[in-house]
C-alpha positions in Angstrom: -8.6 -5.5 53.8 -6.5 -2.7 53.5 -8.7 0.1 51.9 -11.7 -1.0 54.0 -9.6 -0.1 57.4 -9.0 3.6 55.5 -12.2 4.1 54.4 -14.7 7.4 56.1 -17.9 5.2 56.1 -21.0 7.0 54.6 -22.7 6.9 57.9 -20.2 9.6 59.1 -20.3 12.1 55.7 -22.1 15.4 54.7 -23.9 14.4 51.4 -26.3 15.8 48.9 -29.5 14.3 47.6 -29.7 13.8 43.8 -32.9 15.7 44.0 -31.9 18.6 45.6 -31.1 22.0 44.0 -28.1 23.7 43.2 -29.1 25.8 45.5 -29.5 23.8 48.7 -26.2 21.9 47.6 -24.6 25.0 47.7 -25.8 25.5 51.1 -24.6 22.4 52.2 -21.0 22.9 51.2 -20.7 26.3 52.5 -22.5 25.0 56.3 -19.9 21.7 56.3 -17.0 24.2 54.4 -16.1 20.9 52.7 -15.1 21.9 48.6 -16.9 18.9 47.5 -19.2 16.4 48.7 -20.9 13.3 47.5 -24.2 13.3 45.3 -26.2 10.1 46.7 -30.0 8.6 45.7 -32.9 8.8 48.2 -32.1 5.3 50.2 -28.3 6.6 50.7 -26.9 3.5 48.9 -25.9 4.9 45.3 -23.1 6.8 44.4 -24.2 9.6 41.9 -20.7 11.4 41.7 -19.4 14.7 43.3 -20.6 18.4 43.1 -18.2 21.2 43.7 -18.3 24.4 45.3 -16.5 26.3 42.7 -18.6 24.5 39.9 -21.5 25.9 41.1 -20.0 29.5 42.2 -19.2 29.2 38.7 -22.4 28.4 37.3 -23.7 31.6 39.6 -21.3 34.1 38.8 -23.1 33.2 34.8 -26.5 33.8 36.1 -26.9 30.3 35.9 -30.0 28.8 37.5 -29.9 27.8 40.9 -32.9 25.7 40.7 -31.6 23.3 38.4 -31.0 19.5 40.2 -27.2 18.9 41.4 -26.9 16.6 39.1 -26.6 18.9 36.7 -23.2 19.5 37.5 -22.3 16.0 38.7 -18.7 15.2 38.6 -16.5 12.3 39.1 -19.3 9.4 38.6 -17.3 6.5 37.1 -14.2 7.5 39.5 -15.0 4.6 42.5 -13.2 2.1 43.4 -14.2 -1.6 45.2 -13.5 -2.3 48.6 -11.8 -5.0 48.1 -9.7 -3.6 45.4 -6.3 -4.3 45.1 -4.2 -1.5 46.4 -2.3 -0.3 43.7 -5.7 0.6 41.9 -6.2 3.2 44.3 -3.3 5.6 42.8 -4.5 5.4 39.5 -7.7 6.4 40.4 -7.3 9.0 43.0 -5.0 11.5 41.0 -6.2 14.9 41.3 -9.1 14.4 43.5 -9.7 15.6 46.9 -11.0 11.6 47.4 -12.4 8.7 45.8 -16.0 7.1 46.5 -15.7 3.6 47.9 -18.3 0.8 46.8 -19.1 -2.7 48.3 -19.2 -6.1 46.6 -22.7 -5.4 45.7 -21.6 -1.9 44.3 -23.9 -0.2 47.0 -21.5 3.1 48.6 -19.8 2.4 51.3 -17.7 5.8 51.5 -14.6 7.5 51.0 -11.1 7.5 50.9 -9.4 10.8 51.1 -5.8 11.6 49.7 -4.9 12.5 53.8 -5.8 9.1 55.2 -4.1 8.3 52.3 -1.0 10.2 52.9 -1.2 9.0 56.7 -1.2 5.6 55.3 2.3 6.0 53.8 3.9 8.1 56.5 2.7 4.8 58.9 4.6 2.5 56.5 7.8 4.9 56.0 7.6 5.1 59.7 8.8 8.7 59.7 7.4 9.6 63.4 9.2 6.9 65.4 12.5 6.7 63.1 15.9 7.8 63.3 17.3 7.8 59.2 15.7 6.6 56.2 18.5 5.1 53.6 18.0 5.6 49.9 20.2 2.6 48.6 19.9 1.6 44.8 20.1 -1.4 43.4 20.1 -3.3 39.8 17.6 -6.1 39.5 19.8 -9.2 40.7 17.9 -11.6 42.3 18.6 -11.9 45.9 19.0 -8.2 46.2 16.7 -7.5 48.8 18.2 -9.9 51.0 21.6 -9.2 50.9 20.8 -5.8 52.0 18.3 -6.3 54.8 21.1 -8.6 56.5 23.5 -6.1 56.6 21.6 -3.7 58.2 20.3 -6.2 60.2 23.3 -6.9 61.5 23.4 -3.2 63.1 20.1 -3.0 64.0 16.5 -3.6 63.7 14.4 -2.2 60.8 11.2 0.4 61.2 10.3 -0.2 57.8 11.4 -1.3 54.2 10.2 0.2 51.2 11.3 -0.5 47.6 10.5 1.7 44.4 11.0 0.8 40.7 12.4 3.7 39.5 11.3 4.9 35.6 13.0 3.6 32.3 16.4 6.2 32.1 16.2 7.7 35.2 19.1 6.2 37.2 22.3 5.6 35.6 23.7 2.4 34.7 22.3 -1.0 35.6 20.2 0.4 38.9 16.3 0.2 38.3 15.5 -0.1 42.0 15.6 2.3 45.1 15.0 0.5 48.6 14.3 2.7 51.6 15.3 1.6 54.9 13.9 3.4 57.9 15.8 2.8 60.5 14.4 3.0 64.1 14.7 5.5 66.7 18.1 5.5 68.9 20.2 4.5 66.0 23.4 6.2 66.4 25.3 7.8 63.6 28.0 5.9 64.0 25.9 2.8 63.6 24.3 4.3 60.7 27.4 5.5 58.5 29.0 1.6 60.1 25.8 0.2 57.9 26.4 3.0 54.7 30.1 1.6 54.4 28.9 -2.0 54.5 26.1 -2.1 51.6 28.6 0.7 49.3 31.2 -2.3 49.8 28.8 -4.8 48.8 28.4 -3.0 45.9 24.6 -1.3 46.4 24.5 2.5 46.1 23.3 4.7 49.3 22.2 7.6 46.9 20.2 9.3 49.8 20.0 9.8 53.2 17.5 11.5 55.6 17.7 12.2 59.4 14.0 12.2 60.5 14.8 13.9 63.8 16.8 16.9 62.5 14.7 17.1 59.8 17.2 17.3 56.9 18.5 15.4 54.4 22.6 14.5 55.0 23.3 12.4 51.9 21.6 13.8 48.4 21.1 11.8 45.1 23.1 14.4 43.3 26.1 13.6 45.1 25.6 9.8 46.0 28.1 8.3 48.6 29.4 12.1 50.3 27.7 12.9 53.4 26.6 16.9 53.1 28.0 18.8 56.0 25.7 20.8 57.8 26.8 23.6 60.4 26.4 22.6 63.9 23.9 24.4 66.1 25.2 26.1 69.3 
């Protein structure tokens, strides 16, 4: 399971008891300097929700009182997510927050998952550390697509990673609702790279984008598909 291998178990967390004060939580976030932490029940095994440091600096700076429970100030109770969830469910629950409780199939909590691991997660898939250029190539939504374009650049070279994005209703022009991002892997020339660019433009698929992970820079942009952006040459 995918979300499992990402998750922080609970064993390894800073947490706050739903029967402590505002107080003591506060306390408890400024000793782990986490901004939020989870709200559990006495055996460790329910999720509560999340209390925040500024909530309660808040709640202070009001004269509020600090002896009230920190569930008073709960946040974030109905935003968990299963396990075994599919994977997709993860981004429309995760928005804005600094992470999202984890439960197991008996809805006990089993953890977190933070937008980092998160993060890390997708810079493993777009393989950004080990590759050479990604390629931004657009496509309409002819069957076979995918295909077509993995053997041409297979025919120059391996493949890091493949990604493919539906883009949103109007945003490209014409037929293309697709982007596909090739990651190439490291030790891909330029001249094997711009080789694989002609090919897929002559097949009719647009290279809208291109970036070259090791310089750090982006040498084809969207705005100007097709025309490689000269950059001045370092000494």
């Amino acid at each position: 399971m995918l979300i499992k291998s990402l998750v922080i178990k609970k064993d390894y967390l800073t947490t706050v008891n739903e029967k402590a004060t505002l107080a003591e939580a506060l306390q408890v976030l400024e000793d782990s300097g986490f901004r939020c932490v989870p709200i559990v029940d006495d055996t460790g095994t329910i999720f509560r929700g999340n209390i925040y440091k500024m909530h309660i600096y808040r709640h202070k700076s009001q004269d509020g009182d600090m002896n009230l429970p920190v569930t008073y100030l709960l946040k974030n109770a109905t935003k968990t997510i299963k396990v075994n969830s599919p994977f997709f469910k993860v981004f429309f629950n995760i928005k804005d927050l600094p992470y999202i409780a984890v439960l197991d199939e008996d809805s006990h909590f089993y953890g977190i998952l933070t937008h980092s691991r998160l993060l890390d997660m997708l810079s493993d898939a777009w393989d950004i550390k080990n590759g050479s250029y990604v390629l931004t190539v657009l496509s309409d939504n002819a069957r076979g697509n995918l295909i077509k374009m993995s053997k041409i650049v297979s025919k120059h070279t391996n493949m890091s990673s493949v990604m493919t994005l539906d883009a949103a209703a109007g945003e490209l022009e014409g037929d293309f609702v697709r982007r596909t991002l090739f990651t190439l892997p490291a030790g891909v020339s330029e001249i094997t790279m711009k080789a694989i660019v002609e090919k897929l433009q002559k097949k009719g698929f647009v290279v809208s984008e291109i970036e070259d992970l090791q310089a750090g820079m982006t040498i084809m942009s969207d705005e100007n598909p097709g025309v490689f952006i000269e950059h001045p040459k370092k000494d």
